[in-house]
MIKETOR-477990 format. One record per residue: residue number from 1; residue in one letter; x, y, z of N, C-alpha, C in turn. Coordinates in Angstrom, 3 decimals, padded with zeros to 6 digits. Atoms other than C-alpha are relative to their C-alpha. Example, Ala and Ser with C-alpha at 12.3 -4.5 7.8 and 13.67 -1.06 7.14 Angstrom:
BEGIN
{seq:1; type:A; n_x:000.890; n_y:-001.190; n_z:000.000; ca_x:012.300; ca_y:-004.500; ca_z:007.800; c_x:000.900; c_y:001.200; c_z:000.000}
{seq:2; type:S; n_x:-000.820; n_y:-001.190; n_z:-000.060; ca_x:013.670; ca_y:-001.060; ca_z:007.140; c_x:-000.770; c_y:001.090; c_z:000.730}
This chain:
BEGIN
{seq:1; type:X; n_x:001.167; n_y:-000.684; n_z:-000.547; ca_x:024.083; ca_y:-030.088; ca_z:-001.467; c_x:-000.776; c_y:000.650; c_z:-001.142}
{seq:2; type:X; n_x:000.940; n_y:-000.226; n_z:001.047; ca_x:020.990; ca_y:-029.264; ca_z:-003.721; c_x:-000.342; c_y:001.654; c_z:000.487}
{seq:3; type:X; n_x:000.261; n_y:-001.658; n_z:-000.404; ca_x:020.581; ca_y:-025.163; ca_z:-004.184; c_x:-001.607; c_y:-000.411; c_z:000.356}
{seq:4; type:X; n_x:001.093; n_y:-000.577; n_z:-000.153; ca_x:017.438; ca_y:-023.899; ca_z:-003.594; c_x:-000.943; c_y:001.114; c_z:-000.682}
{seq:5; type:X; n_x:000.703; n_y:-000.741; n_z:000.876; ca_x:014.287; ca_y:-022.459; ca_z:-005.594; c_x:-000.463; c_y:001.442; c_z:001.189}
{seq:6; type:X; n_x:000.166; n_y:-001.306; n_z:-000.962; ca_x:013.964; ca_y:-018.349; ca_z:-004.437; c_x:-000.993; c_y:000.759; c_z:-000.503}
{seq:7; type:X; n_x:001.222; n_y:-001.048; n_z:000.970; ca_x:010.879; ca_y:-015.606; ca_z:-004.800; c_x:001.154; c_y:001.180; c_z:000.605}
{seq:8; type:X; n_x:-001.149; n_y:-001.220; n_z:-000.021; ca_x:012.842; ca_y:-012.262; ca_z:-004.920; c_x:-001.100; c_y:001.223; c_z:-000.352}
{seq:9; type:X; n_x:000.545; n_y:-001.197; n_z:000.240; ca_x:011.878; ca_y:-008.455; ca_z:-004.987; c_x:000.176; c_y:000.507; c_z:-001.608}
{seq:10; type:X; n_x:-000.185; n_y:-000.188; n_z:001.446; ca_x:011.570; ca_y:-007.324; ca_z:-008.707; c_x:-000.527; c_y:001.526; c_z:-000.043}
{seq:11; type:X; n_x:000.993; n_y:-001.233; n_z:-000.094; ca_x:010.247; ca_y:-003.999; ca_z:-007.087; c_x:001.091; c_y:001.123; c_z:-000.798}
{seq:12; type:X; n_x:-001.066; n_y:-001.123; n_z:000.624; ca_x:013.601; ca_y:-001.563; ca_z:-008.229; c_x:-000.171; c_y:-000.461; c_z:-001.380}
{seq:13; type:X; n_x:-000.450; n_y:000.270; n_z:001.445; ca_x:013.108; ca_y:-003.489; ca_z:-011.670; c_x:-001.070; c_y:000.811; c_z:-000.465}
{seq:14; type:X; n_x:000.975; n_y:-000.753; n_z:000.410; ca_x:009.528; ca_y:-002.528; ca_z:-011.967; c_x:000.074; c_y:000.997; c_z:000.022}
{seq:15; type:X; n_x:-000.299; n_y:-001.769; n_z:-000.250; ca_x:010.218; ca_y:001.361; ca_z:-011.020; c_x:001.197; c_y:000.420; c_z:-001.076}
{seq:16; type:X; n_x:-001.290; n_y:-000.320; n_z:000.788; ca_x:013.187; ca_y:001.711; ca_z:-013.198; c_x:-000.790; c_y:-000.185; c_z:-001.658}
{seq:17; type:X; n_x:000.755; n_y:-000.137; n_z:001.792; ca_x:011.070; ca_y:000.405; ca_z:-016.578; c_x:-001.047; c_y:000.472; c_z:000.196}
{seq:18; type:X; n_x:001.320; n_y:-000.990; n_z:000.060; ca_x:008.343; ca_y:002.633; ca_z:-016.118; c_x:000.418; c_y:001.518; c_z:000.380}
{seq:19; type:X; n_x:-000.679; n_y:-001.189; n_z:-000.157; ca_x:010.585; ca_y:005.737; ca_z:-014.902; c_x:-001.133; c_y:000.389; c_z:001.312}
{seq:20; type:X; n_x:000.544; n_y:-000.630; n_z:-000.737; ca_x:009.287; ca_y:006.152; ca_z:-011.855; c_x:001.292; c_y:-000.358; c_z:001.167}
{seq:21; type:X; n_x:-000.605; n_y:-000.003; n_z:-001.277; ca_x:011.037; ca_y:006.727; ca_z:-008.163; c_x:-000.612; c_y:-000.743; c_z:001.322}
{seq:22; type:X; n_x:000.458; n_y:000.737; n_z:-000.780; ca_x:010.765; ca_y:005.039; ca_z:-005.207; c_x:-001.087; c_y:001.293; c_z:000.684}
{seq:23; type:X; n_x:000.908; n_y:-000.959; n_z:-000.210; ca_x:010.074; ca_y:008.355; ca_z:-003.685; c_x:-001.294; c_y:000.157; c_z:-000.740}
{seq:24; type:X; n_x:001.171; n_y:-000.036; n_z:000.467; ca_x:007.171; ca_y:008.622; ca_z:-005.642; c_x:-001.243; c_y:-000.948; c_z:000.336}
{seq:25; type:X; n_x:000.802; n_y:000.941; n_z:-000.274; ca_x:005.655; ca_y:005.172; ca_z:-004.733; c_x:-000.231; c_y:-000.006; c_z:001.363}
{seq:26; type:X; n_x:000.215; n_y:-000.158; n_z:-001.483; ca_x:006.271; ca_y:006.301; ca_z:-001.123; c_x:-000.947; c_y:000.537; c_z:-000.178}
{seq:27; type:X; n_x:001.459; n_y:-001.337; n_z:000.237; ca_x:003.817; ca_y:009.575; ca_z:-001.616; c_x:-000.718; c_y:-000.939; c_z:-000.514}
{seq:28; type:X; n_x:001.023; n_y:000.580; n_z:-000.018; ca_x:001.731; ca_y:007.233; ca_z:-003.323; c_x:-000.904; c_y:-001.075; c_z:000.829}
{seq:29; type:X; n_x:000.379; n_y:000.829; n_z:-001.243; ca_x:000.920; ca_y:005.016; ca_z:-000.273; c_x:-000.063; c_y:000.701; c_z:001.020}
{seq:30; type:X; n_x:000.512; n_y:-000.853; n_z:-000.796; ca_x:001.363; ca_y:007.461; ca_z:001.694; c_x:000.154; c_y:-000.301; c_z:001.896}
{seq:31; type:X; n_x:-000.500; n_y:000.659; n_z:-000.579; ca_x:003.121; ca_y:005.252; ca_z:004.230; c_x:000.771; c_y:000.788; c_z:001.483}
{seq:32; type:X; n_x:-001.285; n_y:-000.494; n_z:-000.913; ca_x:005.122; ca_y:005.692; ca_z:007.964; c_x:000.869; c_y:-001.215; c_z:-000.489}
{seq:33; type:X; n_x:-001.111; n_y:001.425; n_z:000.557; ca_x:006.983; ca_y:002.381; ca_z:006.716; c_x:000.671; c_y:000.307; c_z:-001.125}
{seq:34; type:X; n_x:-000.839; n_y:-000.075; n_z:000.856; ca_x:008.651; ca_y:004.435; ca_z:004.580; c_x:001.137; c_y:-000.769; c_z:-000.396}
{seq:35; type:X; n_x:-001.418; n_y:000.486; n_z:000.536; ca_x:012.325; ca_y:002.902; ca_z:004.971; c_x:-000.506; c_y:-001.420; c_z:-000.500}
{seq:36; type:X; n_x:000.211; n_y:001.597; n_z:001.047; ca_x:010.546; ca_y:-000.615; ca_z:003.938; c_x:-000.097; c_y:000.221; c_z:-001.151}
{seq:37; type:X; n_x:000.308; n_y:-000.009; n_z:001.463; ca_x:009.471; ca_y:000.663; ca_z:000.803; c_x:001.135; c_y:000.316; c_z:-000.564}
{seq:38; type:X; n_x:-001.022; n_y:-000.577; n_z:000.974; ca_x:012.843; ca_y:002.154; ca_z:000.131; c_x:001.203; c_y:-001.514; c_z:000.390}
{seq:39; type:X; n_x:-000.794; n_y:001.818; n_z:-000.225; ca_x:014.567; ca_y:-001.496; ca_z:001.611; c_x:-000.400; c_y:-000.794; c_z:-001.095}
{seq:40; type:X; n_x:000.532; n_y:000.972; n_z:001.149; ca_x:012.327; ca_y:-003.291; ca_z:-000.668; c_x:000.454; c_y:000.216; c_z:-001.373}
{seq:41; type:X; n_x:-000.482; n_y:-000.739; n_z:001.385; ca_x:013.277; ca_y:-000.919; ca_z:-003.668; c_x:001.662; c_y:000.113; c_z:-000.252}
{seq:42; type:X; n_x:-001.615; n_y:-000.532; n_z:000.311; ca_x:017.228; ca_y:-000.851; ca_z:-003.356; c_x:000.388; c_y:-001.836; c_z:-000.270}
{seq:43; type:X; n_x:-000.448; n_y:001.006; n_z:000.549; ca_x:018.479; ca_y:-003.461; ca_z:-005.455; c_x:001.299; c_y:-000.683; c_z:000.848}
{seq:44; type:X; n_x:-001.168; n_y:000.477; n_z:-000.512; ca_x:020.686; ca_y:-006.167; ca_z:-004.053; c_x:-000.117; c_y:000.061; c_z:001.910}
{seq:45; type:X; n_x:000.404; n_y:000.196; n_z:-001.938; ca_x:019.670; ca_y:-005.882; ca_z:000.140; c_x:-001.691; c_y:-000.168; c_z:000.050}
{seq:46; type:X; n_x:001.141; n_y:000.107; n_z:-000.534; ca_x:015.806; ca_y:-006.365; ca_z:-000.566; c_x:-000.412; c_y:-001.124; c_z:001.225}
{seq:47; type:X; n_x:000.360; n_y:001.130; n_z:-000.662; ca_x:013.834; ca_y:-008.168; ca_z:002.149; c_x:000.014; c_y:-001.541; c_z:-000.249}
{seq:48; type:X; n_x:000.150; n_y:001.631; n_z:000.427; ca_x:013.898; ca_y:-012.071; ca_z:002.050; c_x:-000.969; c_y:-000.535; c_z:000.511}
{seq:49; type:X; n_x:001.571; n_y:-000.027; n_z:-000.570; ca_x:010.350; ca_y:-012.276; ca_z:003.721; c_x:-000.989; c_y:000.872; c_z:-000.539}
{seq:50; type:X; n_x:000.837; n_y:-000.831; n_z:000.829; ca_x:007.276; ca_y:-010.935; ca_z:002.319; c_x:-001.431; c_y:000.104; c_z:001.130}
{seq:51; type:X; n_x:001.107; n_y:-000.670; n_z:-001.067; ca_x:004.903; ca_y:-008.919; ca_z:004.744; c_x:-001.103; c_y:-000.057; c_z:-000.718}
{seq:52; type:X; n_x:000.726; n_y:-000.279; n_z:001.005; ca_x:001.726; ca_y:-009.617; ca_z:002.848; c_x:-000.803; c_y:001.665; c_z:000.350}
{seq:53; type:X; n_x:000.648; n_y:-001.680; n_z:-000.634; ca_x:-000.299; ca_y:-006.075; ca_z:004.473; c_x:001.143; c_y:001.226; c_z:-000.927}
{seq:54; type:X; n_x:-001.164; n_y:-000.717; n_z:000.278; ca_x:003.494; ca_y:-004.285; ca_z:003.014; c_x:-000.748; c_y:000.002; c_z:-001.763}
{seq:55; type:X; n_x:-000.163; n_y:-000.363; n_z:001.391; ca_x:003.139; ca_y:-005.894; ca_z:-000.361; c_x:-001.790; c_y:000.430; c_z:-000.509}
{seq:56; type:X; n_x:001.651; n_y:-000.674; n_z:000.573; ca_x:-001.008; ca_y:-005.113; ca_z:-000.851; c_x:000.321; c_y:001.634; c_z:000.248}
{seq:57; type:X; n_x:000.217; n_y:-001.745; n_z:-000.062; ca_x:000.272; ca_y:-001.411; ca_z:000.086; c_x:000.848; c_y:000.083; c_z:-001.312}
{seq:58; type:X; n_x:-000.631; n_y:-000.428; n_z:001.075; ca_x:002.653; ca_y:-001.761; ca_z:-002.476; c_x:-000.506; c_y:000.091; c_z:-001.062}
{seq:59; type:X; n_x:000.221; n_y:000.134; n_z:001.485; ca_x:000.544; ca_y:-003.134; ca_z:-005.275; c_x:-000.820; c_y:001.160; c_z:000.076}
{seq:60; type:X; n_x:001.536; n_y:-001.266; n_z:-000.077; ca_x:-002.194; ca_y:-000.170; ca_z:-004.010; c_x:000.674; c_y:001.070; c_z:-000.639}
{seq:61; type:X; n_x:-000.646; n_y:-001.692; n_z:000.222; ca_x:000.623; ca_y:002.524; ca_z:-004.339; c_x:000.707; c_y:-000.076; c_z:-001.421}
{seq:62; type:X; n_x:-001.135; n_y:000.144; n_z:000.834; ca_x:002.405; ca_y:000.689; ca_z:-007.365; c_x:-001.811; c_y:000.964; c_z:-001.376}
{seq:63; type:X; n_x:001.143; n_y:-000.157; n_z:000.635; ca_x:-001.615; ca_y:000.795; ca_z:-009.197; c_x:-000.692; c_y:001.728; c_z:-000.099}
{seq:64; type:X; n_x:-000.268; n_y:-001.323; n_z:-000.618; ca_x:-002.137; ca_y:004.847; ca_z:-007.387; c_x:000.820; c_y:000.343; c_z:-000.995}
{seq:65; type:X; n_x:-001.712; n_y:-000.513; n_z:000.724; ca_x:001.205; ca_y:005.494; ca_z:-009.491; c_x:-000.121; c_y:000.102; c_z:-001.322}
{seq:66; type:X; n_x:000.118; n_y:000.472; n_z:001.179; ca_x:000.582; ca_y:003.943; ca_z:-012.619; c_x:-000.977; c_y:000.396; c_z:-000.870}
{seq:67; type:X; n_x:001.186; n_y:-000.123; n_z:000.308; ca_x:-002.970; ca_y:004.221; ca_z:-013.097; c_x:-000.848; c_y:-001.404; c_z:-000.915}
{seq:68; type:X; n_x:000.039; n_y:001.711; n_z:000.340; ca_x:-002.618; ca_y:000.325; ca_z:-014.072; c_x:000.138; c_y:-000.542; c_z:000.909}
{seq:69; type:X; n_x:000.246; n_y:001.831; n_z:-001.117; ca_x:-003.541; ca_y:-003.315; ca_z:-012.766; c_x:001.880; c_y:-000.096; c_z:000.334}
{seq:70; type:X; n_x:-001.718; n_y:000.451; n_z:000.101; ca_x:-000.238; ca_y:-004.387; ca_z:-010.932; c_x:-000.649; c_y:-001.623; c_z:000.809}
{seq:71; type:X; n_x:000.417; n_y:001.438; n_z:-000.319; ca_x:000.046; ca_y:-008.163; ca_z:-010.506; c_x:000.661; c_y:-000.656; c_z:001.058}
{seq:72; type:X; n_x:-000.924; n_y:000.456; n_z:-000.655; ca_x:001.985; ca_y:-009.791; ca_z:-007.973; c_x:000.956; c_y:-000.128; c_z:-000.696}
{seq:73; type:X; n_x:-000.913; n_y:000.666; n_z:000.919; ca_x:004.094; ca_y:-011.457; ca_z:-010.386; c_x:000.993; c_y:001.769; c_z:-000.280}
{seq:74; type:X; n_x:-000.450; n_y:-001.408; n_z:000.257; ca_x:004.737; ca_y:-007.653; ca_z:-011.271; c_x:001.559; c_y:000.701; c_z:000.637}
{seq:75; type:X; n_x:-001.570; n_y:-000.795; n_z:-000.869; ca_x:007.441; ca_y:-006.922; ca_z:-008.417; c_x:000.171; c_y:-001.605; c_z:001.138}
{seq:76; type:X; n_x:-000.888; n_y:001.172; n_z:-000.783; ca_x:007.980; ca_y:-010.702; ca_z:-006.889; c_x:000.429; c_y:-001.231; c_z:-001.365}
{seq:77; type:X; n_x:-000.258; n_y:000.946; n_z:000.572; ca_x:009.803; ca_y:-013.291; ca_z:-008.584; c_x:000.291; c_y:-001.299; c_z:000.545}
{seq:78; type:X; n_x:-000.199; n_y:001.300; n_z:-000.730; ca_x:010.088; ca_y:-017.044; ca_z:-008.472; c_x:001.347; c_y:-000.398; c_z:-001.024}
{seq:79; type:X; n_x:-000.979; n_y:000.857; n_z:000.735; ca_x:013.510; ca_y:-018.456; ca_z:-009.825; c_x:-000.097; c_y:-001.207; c_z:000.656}
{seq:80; type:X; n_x:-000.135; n_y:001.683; n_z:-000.797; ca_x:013.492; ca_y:-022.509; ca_z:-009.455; c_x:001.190; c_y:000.184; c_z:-000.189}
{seq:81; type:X; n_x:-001.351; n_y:000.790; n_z:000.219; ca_x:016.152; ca_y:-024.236; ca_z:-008.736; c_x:000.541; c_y:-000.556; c_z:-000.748}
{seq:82; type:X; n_x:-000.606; n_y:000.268; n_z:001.100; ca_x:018.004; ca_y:-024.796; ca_z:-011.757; c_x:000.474; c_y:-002.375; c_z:000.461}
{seq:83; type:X; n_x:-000.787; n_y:001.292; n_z:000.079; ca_x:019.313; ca_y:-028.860; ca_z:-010.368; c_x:-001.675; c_y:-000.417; c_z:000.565}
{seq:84; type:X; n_x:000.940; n_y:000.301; n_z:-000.452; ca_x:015.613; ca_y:-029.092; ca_z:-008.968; c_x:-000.736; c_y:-000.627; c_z:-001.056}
{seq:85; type:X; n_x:000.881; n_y:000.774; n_z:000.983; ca_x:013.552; ca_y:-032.120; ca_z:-011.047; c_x:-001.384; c_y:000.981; c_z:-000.377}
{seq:86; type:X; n_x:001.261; n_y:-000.976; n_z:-000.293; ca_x:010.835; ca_y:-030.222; ca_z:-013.047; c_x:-001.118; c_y:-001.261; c_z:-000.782}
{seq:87; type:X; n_x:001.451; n_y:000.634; n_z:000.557; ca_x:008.165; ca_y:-033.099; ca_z:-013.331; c_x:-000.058; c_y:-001.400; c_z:000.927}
């Protein structure tokens, strides 16, 4: 059976190299969907679906936070499938 190529949350990676808290990116959105933002942020149980409305609050509150562009790429990742032909 052939694995499978995955996009993944990279949101606890981004917050951790910039020293910031999740709490913090909550207040910055300013959110009732709090426990998503703190689901999305806890390494190892993030969502495996991507709410797009969730993640535009995120990049609003990640950008709010920062006072920098945040990119998608920023807090989702794509790993291919390592046995998956690449051409």
């Amino acid at each position: 059976m052939q694995g499978m190529s995955i996009v993944r949350w990279r949101l606890a990676e981004y917050l951790e190299e910039r020293n910031f808290t999740t709490y913090a990116l909550v207040q910055a959105i300013g959110t009732t969907r709090m426990n998503t933002i703190y689901r999305i942020a806890r390494r190892g149980d993030e969502p495996t679906r991507v709410d797009l409305p969730t993640l535009a609050s995120v990049l609003d509150g990640l950008r709010k936070l920062t006072g920098q562009d945040v990119a998608i790429t920023d807090v989702l990742e794509y790993i291919p499938d390592p046995e998956s032909p690449t051409g």
